[in-house]
C-alpha positions as CSV (number, residue, x, y, z in Angstrom):
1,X,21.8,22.9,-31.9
2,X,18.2,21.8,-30.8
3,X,15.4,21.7,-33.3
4,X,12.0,20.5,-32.5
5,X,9.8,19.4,-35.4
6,X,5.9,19.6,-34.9
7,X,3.3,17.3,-37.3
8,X,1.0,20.0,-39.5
9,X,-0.9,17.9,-41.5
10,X,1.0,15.6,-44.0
11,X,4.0,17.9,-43.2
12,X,7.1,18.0,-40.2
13,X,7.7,21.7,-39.5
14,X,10.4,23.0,-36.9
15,X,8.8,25.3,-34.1
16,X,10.6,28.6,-36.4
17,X,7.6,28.0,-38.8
18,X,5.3,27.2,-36.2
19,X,3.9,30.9,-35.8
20,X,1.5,29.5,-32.8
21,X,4.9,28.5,-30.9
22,X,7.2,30.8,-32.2
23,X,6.4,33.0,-29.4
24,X,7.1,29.7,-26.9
25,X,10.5,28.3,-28.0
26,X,12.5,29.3,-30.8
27,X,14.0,26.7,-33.1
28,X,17.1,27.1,-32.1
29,X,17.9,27.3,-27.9
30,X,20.4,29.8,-27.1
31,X,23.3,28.7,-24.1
32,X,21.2,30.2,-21.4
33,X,19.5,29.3,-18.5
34,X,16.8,31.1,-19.7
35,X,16.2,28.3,-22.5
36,X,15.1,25.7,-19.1
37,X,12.0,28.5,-19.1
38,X,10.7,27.3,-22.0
39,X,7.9,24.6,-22.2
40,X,8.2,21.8,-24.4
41,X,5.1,22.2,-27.1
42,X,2.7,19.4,-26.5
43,X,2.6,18.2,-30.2
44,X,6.2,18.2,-30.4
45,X,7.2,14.7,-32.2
46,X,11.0,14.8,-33.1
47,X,13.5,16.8,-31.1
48,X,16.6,16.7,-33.4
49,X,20.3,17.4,-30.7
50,X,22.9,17.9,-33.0
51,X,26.1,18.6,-31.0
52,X,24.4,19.3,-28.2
53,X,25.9,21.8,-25.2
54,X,25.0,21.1,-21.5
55,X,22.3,23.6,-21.5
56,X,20.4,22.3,-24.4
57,X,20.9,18.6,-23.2
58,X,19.8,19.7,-19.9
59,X,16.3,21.7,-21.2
60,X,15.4,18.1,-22.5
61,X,16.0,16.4,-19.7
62,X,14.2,18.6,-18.1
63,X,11.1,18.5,-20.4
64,X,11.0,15.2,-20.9
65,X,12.3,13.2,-17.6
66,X,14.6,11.3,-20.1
67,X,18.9,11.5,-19.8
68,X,20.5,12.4,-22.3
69,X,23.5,9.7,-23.2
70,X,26.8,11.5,-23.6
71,X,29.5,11.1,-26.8
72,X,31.4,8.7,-24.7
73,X,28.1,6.5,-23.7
74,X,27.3,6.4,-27.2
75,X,30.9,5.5,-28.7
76,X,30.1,1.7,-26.6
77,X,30.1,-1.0,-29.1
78,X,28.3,-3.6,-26.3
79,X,24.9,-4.7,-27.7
80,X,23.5,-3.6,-24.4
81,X,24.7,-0.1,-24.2
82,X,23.6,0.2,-27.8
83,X,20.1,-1.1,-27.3
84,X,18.3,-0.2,-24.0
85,X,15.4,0.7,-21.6
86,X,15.3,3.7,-19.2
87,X,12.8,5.4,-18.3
88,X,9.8,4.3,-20.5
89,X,12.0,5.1,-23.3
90,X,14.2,2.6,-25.6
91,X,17.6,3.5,-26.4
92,X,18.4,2.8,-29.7
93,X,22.5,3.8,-30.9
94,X,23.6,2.6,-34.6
95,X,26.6,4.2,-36.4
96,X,25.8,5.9,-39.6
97,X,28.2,6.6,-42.8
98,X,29.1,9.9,-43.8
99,X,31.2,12.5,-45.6
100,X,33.8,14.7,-43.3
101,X,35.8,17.2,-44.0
102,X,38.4,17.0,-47.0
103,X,36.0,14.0,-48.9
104,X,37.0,11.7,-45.8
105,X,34.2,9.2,-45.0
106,X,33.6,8.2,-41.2
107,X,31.0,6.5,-39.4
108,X,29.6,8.5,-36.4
109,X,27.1,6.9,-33.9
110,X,23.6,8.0,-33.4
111,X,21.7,7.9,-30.4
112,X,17.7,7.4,-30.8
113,X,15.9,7.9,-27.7
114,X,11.8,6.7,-28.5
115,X,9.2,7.2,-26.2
116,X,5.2,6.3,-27.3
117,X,4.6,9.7,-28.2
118,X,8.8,11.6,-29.1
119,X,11.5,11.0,-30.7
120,X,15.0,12.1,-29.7
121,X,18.0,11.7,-32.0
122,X,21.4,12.3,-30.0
123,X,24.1,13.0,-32.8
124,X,27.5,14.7,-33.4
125,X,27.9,14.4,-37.1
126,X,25.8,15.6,-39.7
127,X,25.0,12.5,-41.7
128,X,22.6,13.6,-44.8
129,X,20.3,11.2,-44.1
130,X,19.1,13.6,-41.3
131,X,18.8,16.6,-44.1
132,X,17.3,14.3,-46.6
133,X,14.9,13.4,-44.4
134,X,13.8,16.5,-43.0
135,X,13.3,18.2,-47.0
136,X,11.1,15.5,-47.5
137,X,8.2,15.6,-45.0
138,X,8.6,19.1,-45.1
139,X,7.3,19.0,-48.7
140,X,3.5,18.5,-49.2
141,X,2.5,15.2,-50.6
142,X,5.2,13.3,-49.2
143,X,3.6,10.4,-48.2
144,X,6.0,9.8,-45.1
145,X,4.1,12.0,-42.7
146,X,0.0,11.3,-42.1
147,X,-2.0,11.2,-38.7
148,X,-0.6,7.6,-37.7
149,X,2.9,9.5,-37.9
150,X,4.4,8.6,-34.7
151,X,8.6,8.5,-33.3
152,X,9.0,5.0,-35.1
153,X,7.6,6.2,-38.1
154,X,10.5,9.2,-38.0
155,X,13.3,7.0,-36.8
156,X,12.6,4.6,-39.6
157,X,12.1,7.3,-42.2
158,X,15.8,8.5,-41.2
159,X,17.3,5.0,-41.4
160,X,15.5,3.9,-44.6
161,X,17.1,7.5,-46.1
162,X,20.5,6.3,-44.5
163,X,19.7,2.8,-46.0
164,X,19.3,5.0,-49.4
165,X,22.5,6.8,-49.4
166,X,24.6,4.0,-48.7
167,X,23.2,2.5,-51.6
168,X,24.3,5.3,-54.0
169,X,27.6,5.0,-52.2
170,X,27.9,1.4,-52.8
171,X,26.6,1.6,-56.6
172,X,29.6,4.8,-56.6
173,X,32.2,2.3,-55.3
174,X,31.7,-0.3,-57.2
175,X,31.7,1.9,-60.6
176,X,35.3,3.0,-59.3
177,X,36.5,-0.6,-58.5
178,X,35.4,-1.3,-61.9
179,X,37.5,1.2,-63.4
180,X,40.4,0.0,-61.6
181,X,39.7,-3.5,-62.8
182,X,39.5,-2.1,-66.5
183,X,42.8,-0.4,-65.9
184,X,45.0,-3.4,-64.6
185,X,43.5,-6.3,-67.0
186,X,42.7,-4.5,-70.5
187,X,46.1,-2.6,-70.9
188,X,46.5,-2.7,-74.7
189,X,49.7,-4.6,-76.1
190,X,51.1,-1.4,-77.8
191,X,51.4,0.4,-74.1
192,X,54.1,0.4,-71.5
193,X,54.2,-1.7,-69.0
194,X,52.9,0.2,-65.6
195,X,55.5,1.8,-64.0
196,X,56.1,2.0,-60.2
197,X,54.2,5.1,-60.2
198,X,51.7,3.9,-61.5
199,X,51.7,0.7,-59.3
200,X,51.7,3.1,-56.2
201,X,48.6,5.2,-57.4
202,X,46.6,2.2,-57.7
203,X,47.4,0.5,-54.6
204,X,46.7,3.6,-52.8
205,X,43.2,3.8,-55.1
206,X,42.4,0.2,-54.2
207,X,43.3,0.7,-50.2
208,X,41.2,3.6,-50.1
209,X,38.4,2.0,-51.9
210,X,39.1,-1.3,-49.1
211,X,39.4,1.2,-46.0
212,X,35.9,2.7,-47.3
213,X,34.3,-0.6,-48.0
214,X,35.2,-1.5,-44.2
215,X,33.2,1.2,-42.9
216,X,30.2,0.7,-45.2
217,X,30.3,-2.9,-43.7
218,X,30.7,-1.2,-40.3
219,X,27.4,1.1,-40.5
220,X,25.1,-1.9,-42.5
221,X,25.5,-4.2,-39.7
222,X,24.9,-1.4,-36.8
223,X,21.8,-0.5,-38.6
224,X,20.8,-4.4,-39.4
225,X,20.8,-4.9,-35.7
226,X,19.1,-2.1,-34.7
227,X,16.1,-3.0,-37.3
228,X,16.7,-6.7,-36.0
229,X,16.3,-5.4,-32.6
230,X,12.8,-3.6,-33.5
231,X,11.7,-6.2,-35.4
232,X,12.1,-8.7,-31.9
233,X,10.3,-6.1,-29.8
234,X,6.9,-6.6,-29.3
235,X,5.7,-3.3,-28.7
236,X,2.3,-2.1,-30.1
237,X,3.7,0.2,-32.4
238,X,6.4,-2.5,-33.9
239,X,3.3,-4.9,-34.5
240,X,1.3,-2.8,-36.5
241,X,0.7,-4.4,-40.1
242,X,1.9,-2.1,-42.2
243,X,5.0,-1.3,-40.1
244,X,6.6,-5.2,-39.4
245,X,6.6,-5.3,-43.2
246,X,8.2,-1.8,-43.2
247,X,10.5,-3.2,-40.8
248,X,10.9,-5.9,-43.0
249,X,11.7,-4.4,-46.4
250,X,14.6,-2.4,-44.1
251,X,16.1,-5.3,-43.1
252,X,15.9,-7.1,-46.5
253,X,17.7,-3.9,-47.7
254,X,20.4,-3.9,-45.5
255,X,21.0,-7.4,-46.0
256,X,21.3,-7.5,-49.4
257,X,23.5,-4.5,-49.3
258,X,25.9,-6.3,-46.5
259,X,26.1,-9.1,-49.2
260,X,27.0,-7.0,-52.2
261,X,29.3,-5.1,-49.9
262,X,30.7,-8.5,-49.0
263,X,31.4,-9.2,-52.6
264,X,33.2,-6.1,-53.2
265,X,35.4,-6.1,-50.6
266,X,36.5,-10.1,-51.4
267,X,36.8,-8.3,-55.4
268,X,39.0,-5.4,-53.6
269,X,41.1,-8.2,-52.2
270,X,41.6,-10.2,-55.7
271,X,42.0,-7.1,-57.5
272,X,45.1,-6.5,-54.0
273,X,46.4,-9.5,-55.5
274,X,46.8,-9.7,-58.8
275,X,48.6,-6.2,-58.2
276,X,51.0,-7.8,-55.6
277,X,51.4,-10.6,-58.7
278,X,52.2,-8.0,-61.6
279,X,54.5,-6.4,-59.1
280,X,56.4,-9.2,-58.9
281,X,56.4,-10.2,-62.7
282,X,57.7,-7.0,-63.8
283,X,60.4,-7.7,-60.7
284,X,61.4,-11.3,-62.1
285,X,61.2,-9.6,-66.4
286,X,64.2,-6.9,-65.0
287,X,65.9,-9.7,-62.7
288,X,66.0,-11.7,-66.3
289,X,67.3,-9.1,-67.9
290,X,70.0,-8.3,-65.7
291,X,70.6,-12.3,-65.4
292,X,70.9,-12.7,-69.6
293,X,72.7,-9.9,-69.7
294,X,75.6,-11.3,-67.2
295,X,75.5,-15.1,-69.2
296,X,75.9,-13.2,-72.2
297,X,78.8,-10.6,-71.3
298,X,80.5,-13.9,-69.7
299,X,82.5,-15.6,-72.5
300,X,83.4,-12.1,-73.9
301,X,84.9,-11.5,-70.7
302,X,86.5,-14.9,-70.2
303,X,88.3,-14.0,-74.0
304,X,88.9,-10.8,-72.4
305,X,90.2,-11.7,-69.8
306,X,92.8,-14.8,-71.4
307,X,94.2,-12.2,-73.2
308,X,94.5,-9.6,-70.9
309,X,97.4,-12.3,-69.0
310,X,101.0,-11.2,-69.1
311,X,102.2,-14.1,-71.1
312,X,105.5,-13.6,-72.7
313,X,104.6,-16.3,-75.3
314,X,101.0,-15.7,-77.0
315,X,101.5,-16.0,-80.9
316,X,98.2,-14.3,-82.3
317,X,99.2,-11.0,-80.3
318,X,101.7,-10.8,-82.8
319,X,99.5,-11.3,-85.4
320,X,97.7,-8.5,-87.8
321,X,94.6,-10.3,-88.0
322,X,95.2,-11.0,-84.0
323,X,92.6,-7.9,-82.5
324,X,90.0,-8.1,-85.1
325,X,90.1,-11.9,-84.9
326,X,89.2,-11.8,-81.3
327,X,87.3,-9.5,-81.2
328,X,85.0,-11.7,-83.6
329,X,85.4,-14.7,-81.3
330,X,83.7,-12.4,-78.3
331,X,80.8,-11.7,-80.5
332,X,80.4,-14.7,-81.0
333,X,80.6,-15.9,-77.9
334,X,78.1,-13.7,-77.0
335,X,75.5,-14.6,-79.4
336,X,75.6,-18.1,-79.0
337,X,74.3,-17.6,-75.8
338,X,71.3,-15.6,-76.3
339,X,70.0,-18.0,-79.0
340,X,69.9,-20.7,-77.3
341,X,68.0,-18.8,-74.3
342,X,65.6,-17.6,-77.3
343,X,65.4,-21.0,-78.8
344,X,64.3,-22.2,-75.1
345,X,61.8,-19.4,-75.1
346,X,63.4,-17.5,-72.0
347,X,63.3,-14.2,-73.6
């Protein structure tokens, strides 16, 4: 889908609410060759491809004299088929966190394509960041969108929304490691011990929470070098005043949220271990059990056992008080045992 956003005051509107160039390009291009017809409105700031087909890719090329990176071009994790110049236009590919089907969380790259006057963003994932962003400067009073608006202005406004929603993501992780810790350490003395059930629910709760801290790490430092990036070019529109400290604040914020992130994940780990250790407590409390129970049933069995022998001359089987007698002796024989392992403080 291809939406082109126009500047109206303080406001980004797509061409559908344009009326003046409804009548020239619809929001949406249709998978025509009829779409290459259309001209590209001259106040057009942000051109938004989200899973793109050929035709639409092809109408910007077209428009703009800029290619269009395909989803294999933008998968590259080399810093310089991530950051770029082609054209008169800087390439600009970070990966962005986000929520796919079935809860799952994946990072997805996204292409920004900046020229001095446009902004193209190359996606095919719908991070929120993107929605976010466009409700907000399409409200009045927003204070994102004045006359100095220009395609940094946008692309920043989409990764300091990003930087936002990771945020709430990392503030919602950490609530949920939390009640993980609260559940393994402040088990109340009347309650069972966890049972392997319970061991395996959270182990799979923690690894989840590990495998989602991994990406959060994942899109922070794609989007901290991307801002690092901006921040060493020294085009006119990075050294504008008010935007270096914009970049700045960015870049602070993504720091800090690499560190915290850091922290978490090195919590996720103890938190992996002292699971792994209570694992192997309640292991060695059942292999004790099992080993008391065998010292103990031992000198019953030995008296069990002497007089289980065929001998043709054993007196006290001859006896009345001969069965009761030993059967005394085995109980005794057994407790002797286990109060000595008490006394030693093994049980």
């Amino acid at each position: 889908m291809l939406t082109i956003y126009l500047r109206k005051g303080d406001l980004l509107v797509t061409t559908a609410a344009d009326q003046e160039n409804m009548a020239v390009l619809p929001s949406s291009m249709p998978d025509s060759d009829a779409a290459c017809a259309h001209i590209l409105p001259s106040d057009a700031l942000w051109i938004d491809l989200l899973n793109p087909s050929r035709q639409e890719e092809k109408y910007v090329e077209e428009q703009t004299g800029i290619p269009i990176p395909t989803r294999e071009d933008m998968g590259e994790i080399e810093e310089s088929n991530r950051f770029y110049s082609e054209n008169g236009a800087q390439f600009l590919t970070a990966p962005f966190l986000h929520i796919g089907h079935g809860e799952h969380r994946i990072v997805s790259p996204v292409t920004f394509i900046m020229t001095d006057k446009l902004l193209i963003s190359v996606r095919y994932a719908e991070p929120k960041a993107f929605a976010l962003y466009a409700s907000r400067t399409s409200k009045s009073g927003n204070g994102l969108v004045n006359n100095r608006t220009n395609s940094l202005c946008i692309m920043l406004g989409i990764v300091e929304a990003n930087i936002n929603r990771l945020a709430d993501f990392v503030e919602n992780i950490s609530e949920k490691i939390d009640n993980a810790s609260h559940r393994i350490y402040h088990r109340q003395a009347n309650m069972r011990p966890m049972s392997t059930q319970n061991f395996r629910e959270i182990l799979n709760e923690i690894g989840s929470h590990g495998t989602f801290l991994s990406r959060m790490r994942e899109s922070l430092s794609g989007l901290r070098r991307l801002l690092v990036y901006l921040t060493a070019n020294t085009s006119a529109k990075t050294q504008a005043k008010d935007t270096r400290s914009w970049l700045k604040s960015l870049e602070r914020d993504t720091q800090s949220l690499e560190n915290y992130v850091d922290f978490l994940s090195n919590k996720i780990n103890f938190l992996l271990d002292t699971i792994v250790g209570l694992i192997s407590v309640e292991q060695n409390a059942i292999i004790k059990i099992f080993s008391v129970a065998a010292v103990g049933f031992m000198p019953p069995t030995l008296i069990a056992s002497i007089y289980g022998m065929n001998f043709s001359f054993m007196p006290e089987l001859s006896e009345k008080w001969g069965y009761p007698a030993a059967l005394i002796v085995m109980i005794i024989s057994a407790l002797i045992p286990l109060y000595y392992f008490r006394k030693k403080g093994w049980l």
